[in-house]
C-alpha positions as CSV (number, residue, x, y, z in Angstrom):
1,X,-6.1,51.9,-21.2
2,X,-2.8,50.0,-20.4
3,X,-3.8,49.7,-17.3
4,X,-7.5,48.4,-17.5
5,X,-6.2,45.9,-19.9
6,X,-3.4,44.7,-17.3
7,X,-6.4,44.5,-14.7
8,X,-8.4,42.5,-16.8
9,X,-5.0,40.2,-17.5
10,X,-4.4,39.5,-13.9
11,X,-8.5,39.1,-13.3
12,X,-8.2,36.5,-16.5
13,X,-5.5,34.8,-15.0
14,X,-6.1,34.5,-11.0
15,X,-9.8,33.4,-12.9
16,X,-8.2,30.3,-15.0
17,X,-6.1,29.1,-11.8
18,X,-8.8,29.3,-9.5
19,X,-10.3,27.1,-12.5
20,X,-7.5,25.1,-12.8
21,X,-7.4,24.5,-9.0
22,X,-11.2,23.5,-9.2
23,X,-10.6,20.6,-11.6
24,X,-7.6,18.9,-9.9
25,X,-10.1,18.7,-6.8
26,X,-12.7,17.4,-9.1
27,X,-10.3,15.2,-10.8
28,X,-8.5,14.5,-7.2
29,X,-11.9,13.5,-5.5
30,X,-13.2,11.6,-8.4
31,X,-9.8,9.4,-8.5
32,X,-9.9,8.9,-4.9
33,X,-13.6,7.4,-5.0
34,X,-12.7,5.4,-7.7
35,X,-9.8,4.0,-5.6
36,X,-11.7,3.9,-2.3
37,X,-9.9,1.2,-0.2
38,X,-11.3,-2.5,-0.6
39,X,-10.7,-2.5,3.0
40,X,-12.8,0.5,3.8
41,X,-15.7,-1.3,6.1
42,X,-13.3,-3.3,7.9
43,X,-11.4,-0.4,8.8
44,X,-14.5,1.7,9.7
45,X,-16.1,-1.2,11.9
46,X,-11.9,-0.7,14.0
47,X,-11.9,2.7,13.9
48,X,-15.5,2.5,15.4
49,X,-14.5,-0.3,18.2
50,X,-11.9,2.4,19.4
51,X,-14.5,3.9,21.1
52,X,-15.4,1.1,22.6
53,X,-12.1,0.3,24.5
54,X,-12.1,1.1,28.0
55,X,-10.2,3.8,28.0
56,X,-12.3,5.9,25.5
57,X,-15.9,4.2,26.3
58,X,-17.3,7.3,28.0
59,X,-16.1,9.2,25.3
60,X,-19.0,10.9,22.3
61,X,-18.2,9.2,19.6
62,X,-17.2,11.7,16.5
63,X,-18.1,10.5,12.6
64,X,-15.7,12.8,10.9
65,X,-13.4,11.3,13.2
66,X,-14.1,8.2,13.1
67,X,-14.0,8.3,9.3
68,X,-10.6,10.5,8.9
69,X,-8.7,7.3,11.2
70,X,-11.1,4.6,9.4
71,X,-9.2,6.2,6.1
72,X,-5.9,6.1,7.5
73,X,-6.9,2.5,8.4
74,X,-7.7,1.4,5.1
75,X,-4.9,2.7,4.0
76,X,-2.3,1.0,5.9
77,X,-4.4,-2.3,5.0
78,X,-3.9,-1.4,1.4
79,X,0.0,-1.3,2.1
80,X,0.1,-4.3,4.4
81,X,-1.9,-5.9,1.4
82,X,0.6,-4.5,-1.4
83,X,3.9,-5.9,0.8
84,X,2.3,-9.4,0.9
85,X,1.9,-9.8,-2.6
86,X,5.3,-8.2,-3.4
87,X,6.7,-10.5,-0.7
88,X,4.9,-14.0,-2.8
89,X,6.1,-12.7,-5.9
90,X,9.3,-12.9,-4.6
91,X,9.2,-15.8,-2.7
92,X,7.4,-17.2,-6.0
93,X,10.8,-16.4,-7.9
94,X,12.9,-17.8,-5.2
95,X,11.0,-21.4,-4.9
96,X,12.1,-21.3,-9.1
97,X,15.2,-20.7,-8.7
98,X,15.3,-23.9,-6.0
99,X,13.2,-26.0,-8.6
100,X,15.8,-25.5,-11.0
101,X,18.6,-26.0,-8.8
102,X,16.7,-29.5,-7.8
103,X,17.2,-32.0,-4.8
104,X,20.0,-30.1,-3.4
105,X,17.2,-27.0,-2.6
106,X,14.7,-29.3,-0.2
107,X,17.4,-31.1,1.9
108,X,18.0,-29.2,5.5
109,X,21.2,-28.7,6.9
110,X,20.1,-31.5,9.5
111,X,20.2,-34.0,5.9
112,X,16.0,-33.7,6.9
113,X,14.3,-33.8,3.7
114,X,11.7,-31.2,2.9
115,X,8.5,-30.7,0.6
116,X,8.9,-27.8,-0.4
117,X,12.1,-25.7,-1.4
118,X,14.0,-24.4,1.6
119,X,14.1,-20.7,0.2
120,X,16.3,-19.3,3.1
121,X,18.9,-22.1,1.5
122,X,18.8,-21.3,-2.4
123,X,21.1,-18.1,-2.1
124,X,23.6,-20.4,-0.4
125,X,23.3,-22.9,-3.1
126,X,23.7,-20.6,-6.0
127,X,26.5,-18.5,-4.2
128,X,27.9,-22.6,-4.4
129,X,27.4,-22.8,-7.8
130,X,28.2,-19.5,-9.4
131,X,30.9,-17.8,-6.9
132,X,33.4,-20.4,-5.8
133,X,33.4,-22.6,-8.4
């Protein structure tokens, strides 16, 4: 009887992780098509124009392949996408900072005056202000 009931345990168990497994898929797949790349088409139309290139024109052209690199794609045009906006955010906070220092953030080191803050000059002009003096 101990035994059975130690059978049935394990089958019970190895049952509710296969279950478990099953619904992080589910869950996995349904977060990933909810997510699907907003660059998706344009990185299937240059994953497709791969085949295209010299090199690979002769070639049969695979759709599982062509969609696995169209993913990888996307998602490389989703980071490239991410880094510019961190990249303006920070810019954004920089051209503040020079606003707030004022006149002192547009002039060149040439004495050229400029529209718009010189952001490679506002750490110069705060190490200026705030470390030597």
């Amino acid at each position: 009887m101990n035994e059975k009931l130690k059978r049935l345990e394990t089958e019970i168990f190895y049952d509710r992780r296969l279950r478990r497994i099953d619904a992080i898929r589910e869950a996995w797949a349904a977060y990933l098509k909810t997510t699907e790349s907003m660059w998706i088409e344009e990185a299937r139309m240059l994953a497709a124009q791969c085949w295209c290139d010299p090199d690979t024109e002769t070639k049969i052209m695979d759709p599982v392949l062509c969609e696995a690199v169209a993913q990888r794609i996307a998602n490389w045009m989703d980071t490239a996408a991410q880094n510019q906006r961190n990249a303006d955010y920070y810019r954004g906070l920089v051209v503040r900072c020079g606003e707030a220092i004022g006149s002192r953030a547009y002039v060149a080191d040439d004495g050229s005056r400029s529209e718009d803050v010189l952001c490679a000059k506002v750490p110069e002009l705060v190490e200026a202000a705030f470390c030597n003096g």
